[in-house]
C-alpha positions in Angstrom: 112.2 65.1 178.6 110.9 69.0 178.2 109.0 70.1 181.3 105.7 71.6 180.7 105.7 75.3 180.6 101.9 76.9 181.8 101.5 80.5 182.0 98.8 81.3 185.1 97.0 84.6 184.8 94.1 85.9 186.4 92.0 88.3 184.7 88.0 89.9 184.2 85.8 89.1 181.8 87.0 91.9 179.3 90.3 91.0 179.8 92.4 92.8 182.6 94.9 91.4 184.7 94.5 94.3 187.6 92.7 97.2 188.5 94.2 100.8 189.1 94.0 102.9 192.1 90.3 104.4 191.9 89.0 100.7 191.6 87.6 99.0 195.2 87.9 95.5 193.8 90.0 94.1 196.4 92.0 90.6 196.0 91.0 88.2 193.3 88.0 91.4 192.4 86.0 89.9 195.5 85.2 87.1 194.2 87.1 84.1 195.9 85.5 81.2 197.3 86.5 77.7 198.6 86.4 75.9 195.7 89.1 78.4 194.1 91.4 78.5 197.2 91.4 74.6 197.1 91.9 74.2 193.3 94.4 77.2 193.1 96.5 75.1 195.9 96.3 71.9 194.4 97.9 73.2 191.0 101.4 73.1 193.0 101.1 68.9 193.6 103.5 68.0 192.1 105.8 71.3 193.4 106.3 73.4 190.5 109.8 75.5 189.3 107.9 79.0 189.2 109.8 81.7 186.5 108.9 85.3 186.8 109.7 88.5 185.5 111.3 91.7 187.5 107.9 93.4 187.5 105.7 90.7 188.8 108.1 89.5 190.8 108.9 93.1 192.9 104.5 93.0 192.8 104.2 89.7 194.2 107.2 89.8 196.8 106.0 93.1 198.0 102.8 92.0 198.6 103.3 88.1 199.8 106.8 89.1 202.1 104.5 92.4 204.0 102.1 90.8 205.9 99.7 93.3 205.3 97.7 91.1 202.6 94.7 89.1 203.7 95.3 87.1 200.6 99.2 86.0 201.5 98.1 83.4 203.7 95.9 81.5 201.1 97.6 77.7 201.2 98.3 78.4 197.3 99.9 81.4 198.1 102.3 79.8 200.6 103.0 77.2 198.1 104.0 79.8 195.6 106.3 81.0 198.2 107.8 77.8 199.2 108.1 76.9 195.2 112.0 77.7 193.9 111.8 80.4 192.0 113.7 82.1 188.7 113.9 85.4 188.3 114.7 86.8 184.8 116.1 90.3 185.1 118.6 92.3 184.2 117.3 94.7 187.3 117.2 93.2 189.9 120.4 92.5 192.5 118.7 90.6 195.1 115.8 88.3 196.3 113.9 90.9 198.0 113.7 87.7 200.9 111.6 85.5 198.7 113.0 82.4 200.0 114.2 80.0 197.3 115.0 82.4 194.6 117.2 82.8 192.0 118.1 86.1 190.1 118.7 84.8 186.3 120.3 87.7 183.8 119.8 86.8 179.8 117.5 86.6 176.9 114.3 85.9 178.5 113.9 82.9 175.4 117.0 81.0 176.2 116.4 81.3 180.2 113.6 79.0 179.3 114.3 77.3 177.2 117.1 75.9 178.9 114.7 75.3 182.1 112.1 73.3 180.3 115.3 71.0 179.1 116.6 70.9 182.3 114.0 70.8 184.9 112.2 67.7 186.3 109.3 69.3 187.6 107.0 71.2 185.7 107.6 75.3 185.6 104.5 78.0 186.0 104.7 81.4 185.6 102.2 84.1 187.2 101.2 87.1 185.7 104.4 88.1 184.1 102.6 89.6 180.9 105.7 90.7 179.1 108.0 88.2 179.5 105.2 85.3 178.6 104.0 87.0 175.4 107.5 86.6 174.1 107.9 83.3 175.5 104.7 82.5 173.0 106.2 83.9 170.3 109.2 81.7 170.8 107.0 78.7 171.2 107.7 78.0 174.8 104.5 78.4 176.3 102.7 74.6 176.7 99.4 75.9 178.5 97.7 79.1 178.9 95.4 78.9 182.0 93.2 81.9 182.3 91.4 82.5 185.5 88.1 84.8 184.2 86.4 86.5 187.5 82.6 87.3 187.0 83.1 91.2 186.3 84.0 93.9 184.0 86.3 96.6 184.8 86.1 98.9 181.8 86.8 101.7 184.0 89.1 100.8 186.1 91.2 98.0 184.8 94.5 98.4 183.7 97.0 96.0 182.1 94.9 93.8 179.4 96.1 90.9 179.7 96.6 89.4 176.2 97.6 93.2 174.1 100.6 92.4 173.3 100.9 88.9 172.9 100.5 88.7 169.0 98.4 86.5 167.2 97.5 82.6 168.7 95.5 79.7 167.8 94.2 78.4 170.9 93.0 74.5 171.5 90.7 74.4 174.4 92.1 71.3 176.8 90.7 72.1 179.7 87.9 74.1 181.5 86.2 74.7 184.8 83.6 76.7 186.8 84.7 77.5 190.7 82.0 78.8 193.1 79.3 78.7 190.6 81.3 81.9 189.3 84.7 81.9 188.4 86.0 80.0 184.7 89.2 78.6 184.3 89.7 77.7 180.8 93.3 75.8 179.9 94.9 76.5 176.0 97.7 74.9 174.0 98.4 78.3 172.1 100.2 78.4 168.7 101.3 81.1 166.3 98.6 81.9 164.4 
């Protein structure tokens, strides 16, 4: 059996994944609330694999091992920590004290690919926008789940989060409003 493969990004309105320097947003662009914190936590029941890249993966362990984010002590956040963890790069040389990691060198595609054969849980990936868009080409991606947060950062956003994924159907499976604010909408993409 194939373990189910989501892709978990957060993102604004018009599209970006984060917000540069001159932007005042703060974590999840201020807009977090109970419901989100609760749902977010529940997506790791059963406990998922998580696979990320070199870049979100340096991001997320500098943020979530420092302390110094109000954010890191979110219950979904911890679970994300807890979760084992691969690491797809051909940079990295250590865990950087995430604590069930595992540093995986190779072709992003067969990585993957051999996961979703072998795994018995199911894998999710945060952020990570280079390595998922070519796990979509490949046809590896099962769900797209976009978190939208209620706001446009035209001027300070950086990193769309979709530019360079190529062109994808997408079949609406699932969708959600959190806090009265917040959408989550879940895709089965496929090559268009």
């Amino acid at each position: 059996m194939t373990a189910l493969y989501t892709w978990d990004v957060f993102c604004t309105l018009d599209g970006y994944g984060s917000y540069g320097p001159e932007g005042d947003w703060g974590g999840y662009w201020s807009k977090q609330g109970p419901e989100l914190l609760a749902h977010r936590a529940s997506l790791f029941d059963p406990e998922p694999r998580m696979v990320f890249g070199a870049t979100t993966f340096r991001e997320h362990a500098a943020i979530m091992l420092s302390g110094d984010d109000p954010h890191s002590g979110h219950e979904w956040n911890v679970r994300t920590m807890r979760a084992p963890a691969t690491v797809i790069s051909s940079t990295l040389t250590d865990t950087l004290g995430w604590p069930d990691a595992t540093i995986v060198r190779g072709d992003a595609v067969e990585v993957v690919a051999r996961l979703k054969d072998e795994s018995d849980v199911p894998i999710r990936s945060q952020a990570s926008l280079t390595l998922n868009w070519a796990l979509m080409a490949a046809g590896l991606v099962d769900r797209l789940q976009v978190t939208i947060f209620p706001v446009i950062s035209g001027r300070t956003g950086t990193k769309p989060i979709l530019a360079g994924a190529g062109d994808f159907d997408l079949e609406l499976l699932e969708s959600r409003t959190l806090d009265c604010r917040t959408q989550e909408l879940v895709y089965r993409p496929r090559s268009h």
